[in-house]
C-alpha positions, 0 to 999 in steps of 0.5 A: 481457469478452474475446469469444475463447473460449480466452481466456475458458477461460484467465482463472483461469489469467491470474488466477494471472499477475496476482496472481503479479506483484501479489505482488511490489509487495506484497512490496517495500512492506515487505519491505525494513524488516527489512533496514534495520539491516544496510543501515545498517551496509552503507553506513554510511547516516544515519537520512534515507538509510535513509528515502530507501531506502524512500521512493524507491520509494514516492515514484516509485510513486505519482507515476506511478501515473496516467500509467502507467495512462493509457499502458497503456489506450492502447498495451496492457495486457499490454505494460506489465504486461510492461515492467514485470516486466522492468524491475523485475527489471533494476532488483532485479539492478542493487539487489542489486549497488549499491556505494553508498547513492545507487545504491540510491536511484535503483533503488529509484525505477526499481523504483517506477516499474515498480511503477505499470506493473504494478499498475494493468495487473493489475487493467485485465486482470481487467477484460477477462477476467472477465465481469461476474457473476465479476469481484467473485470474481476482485477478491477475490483480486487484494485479498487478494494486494495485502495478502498481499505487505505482510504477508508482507514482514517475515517473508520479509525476516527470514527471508532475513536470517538466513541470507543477506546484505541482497542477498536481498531483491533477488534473490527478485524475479528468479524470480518475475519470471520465472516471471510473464514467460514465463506471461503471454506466453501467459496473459495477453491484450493489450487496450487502449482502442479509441479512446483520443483525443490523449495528454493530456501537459500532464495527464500532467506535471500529475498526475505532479508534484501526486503527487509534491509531495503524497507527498514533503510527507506523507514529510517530516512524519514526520522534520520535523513539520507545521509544518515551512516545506518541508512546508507549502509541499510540500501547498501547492505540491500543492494548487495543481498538482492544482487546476490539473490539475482546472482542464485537465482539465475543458477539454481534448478527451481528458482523462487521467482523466475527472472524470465519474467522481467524480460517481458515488458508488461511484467517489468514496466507494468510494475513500476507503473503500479509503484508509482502509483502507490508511491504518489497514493501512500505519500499523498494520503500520508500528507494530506491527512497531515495538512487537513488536521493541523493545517485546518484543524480539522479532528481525527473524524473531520479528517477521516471524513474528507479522505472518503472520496479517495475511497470512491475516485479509486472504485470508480478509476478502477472499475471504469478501466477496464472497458476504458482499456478494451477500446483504446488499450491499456498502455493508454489508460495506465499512462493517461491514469498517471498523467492524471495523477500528475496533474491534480498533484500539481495544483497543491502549488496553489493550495492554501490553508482556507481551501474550501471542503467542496474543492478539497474533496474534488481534489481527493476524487481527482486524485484517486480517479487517476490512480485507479484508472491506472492501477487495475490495467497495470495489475492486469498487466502484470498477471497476465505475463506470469504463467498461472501455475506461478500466480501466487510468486506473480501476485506477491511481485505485483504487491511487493511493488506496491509495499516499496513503492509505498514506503518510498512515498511516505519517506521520500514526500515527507522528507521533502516537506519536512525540510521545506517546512524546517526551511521557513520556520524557525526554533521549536515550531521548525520541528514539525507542524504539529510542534508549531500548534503545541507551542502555539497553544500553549502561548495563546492569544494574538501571539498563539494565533499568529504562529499557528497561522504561520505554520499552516501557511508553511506546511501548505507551502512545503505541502505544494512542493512534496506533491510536485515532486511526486507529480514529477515522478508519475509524469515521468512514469506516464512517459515510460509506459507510453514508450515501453508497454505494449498494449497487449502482451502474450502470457509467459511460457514454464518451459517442462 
């Protein structure tokens, strides 16, 4: 905890600061996939080029993720919490005003790039302010505004859409940057690691280059397949840099992320528990938003409209955890929050393309209910055994998690529907279920109706089985923290 008084008066209202600017690395995860289609025409963009759009951010997120977290332990939390948000708001403006698909690209990479500054520095401040007896609350809320932005996203990105041209989504980042600026500057406090030792480049260079291989090798299993010879070779190359890495870190003096740490198992067993939530969160919410548009023809803002109650499951999941976990402990409430998550993703077998909105919203509620139960113990968890001199390195670990675990979700659940849904429909309409809409579209009539019809019903069908292997996944994920993660857990110790 901060030992400055005022600082200690201040620290719900620095709370409000951090999450005001993890609001903004919520919302840009997903709020740009409503406006893909007016970018398409925009730029005149190819299917790959849209990908890139989105992924690029993505990619450069994660892969610097470490390093970011590494710097802002030895330079200051606060400064790069604040590089950060003044990047990001150059690269929004410079977004906004981009002539080309490829301009685009790379400032949404620079925007990445910010966006690992910033979050990891969120939560290696919540460390510093809040004593210990505070810190699980104050976690809760910081968990619940990470899932708030990515389900807000669609909705504020269809409802900006319907008014304002695709430049929008850009430029609703530059007040909330600032506002998050100029209080910060005198909310938030600087602290850093006391004795940070020698820069560990060679790790640094190790770590950026095993996440990025692994992150482009999951982004390209989608359009490519598995099997593909680049993707292959992509988690091959991965595996073989992050045993190097490991293999480095373990031999120099001042390592970039102490693997001490995962020999504790509310660190290594914590994590995958926050994975595999964002890997059901980010595959689900990637499916769903898919299933509400084609499948019920709902608009980009209809569509929006209906993920809100992920937004409210996930600040009410995360809030009520953590009372939750002070009376029947956390193993419980991270293992009954995947559980849950399990369950509600389990009944998309019975799902159907006529669901009523009150049921879908209950599902959507449910769903992110769980998730939130699950993910503010686990980031507890996590932070809890990391020594505070290293939150910034600890932080970044718990968001790389989230990042990949992510990622994985969205290939590994599209992956899965996709090949179903190819399985059941035949010819051009076998593509994707947007295709099938096209077609149907422009055959019309009797014979247009019958093929959207079929198509929805496919997707709905390939949809059930998607989720249910995410729900398999949780499942097994609930059994692993019931076994191995105890309820509470000693901080790890720097040795001098």
């Amino acid at each position: 905890m901060h030992a400055d008084p005022v600082v200690h008066a201040r620290r719900w209202k620095t709370l409000f600061v951090l999450s005001l600017s993890l609001l903004l690395i919520g919302l840009d995860n997903t709020v740009l996939n409503v406006a893909l289609p007016t970018l398409q025409t925009h730029f005149s963009a190819s299917a790959s080029t849209l990908q890139w759009i989105v992924d690029a951010y993505l990619l450069a997120f994660a892969g610097v993720l470490l390093t970011m977290g590494t710097l802002g332990d030895r330079f200051g939390r606060k400064r790069a919490l604040q590089s950060g948000l003044v990047l990001f708001g150059l690269a929004s403006v410079l977004a906004a005003l981009a002539s080309t698909s490829g301009q685009l690209i790379v400032l949404r990479a620079a925007m990445g790039v910010a966006g690992a500054m910033v979050m990891p520095a969120t939560l290696s401040v919540i460390m510093d302010v809040f004593p210990r007896h505070e810190r699980a609350k104050a976690i809760g809320i910081w968990s619940a505004t990470a899932g708030v932005g990515i389900g807000l996203g669609p909705f504020i990105g269809g409802l900006l859409l319907e008014w304002l041209p695709w430049s929008a989504v850009f430029w609703l980042n530059v007040p909330i940057i600032v506002v998050a600026l100029v209080a910060g500057r005198t909310l938030v406090p600087e602290s850093r690691d006391p004795s940070p030792g020698a820069f560990d480049l060679v790790g640094a260079g190790l770590s950026i280059a095993t996440l990025v291989t692994a992150v482009y090798a999951i982004i390209e299993a989608t359009p490519r397949g598995w099997t593909d010879p680049l993707v292959l070779s992509g988690f091959a190359a991965a595996v073989a840099l992050g045993a190097a890495f490991v293999v480095w870190e373990r031999r120099v003096a001042s390592p970039m992320l102490p693997l001490r740490f995962f020999s504790d198992p509310s660190f290594t067993v914590a994590s995958l528990g926050i994975a595999l939530v964002f890997f059901a969160l980010m595959g689900s919410v990637f499916a769903f938003t898919q299933f509400l548009q084609f499948a019920h023809g709902y608009s980009a803002l209809e569509a929006g409209a209906m993920m809100l109650p992920l937004a409210l499951g996930l600040v009410v999941g995360s809030g009520g955890s953590t009372k939750l976990a002070e009376r029947v402990g956390r193993t419980r409430v991270i293992a009954g929050g995947l559980v849950g998550v399990a369950a509600v993703l389990s009944t998309s077998l019975l799902w159907t393309p006529e669901m009523a909105p009150p049921l879908l919203a209950l599902v959507t509620f449910g769903l992110a209910l769980s998730m939130g139960a699950a993910m503010a113990p686990a980031t507890d968890a996590v932070m809890g055994a990391v020594p505070e001199s290293k939150a910034g390195v600890g932080s970044a670990m718990s968001d790389v998690t989230r990042q990949v675990g992510g990622a994985l979700g969205v290939a590994v659940i599209g992956s899965i529907i996709g090949s179903a849904y190819s399985d059941d429909v035949s010819g051009a309409a076998g593509e994707s279920i947007g295709a099938a809409h096209a077609e149907a579209a422009a055959l019309g009539g009797s014979a247009g109706e019958q093929l959207a019809a079929t198509a929805s019903r496919a997707f709905t069908d390939a949809l059930g089985l998607g989720l249910t292997a995410a729900a398999a996944v949780a499942l097994a994920g609930a059994v692993l923290v019931a076994v191995r993660l105890p309820s509470r857990a000693a901080p790890v110790a720097v040795p001098a």
